[in-house]
N, C-alpha and C positions, 0 to 999 in steps of 0.2 A: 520666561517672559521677555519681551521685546522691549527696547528702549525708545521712547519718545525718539530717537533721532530713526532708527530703524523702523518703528511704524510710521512714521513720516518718507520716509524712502519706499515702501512697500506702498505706500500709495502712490507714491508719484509711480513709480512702477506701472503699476495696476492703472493708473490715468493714461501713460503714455500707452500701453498694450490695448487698451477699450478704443484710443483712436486709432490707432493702427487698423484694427481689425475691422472699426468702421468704414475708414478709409478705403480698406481691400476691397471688404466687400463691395462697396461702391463700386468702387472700379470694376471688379467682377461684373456687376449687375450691369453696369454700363457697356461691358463688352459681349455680354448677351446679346443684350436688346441691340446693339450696333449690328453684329451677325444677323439676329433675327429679322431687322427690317432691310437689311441689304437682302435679302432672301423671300420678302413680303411676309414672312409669320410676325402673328401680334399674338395676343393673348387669347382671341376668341371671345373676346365679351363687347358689343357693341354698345358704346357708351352714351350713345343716346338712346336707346331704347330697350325696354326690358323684356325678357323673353319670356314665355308664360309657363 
């Protein structure tokens, strides 16, 4: 069993690792789409209007 002080450290853990990974991915995702529109690709889904 873990001690109140250790499952308290295993969360901070785990809190600081869930932003991290947010964070990455972010930034991943931002340097996508940076690429992508320097290049003119978008997603392909025209946001105004639906296709049949």
């Amino acid at each position: 069993m873990l001690t109140t002080e250790e499952k308290q450290e295993l969360r901070r853990d785990m809190a600081e690792s869930s932003a991290w990974a947010k964070a990455e991915l972010k930034r991943r995702r931002d340097v996508k789409n940076q690429k992508n529109s320097e290049h003119g690709i978008d997603d392909g889904i025209d946001k105004g209007h639906f296709s049949n």
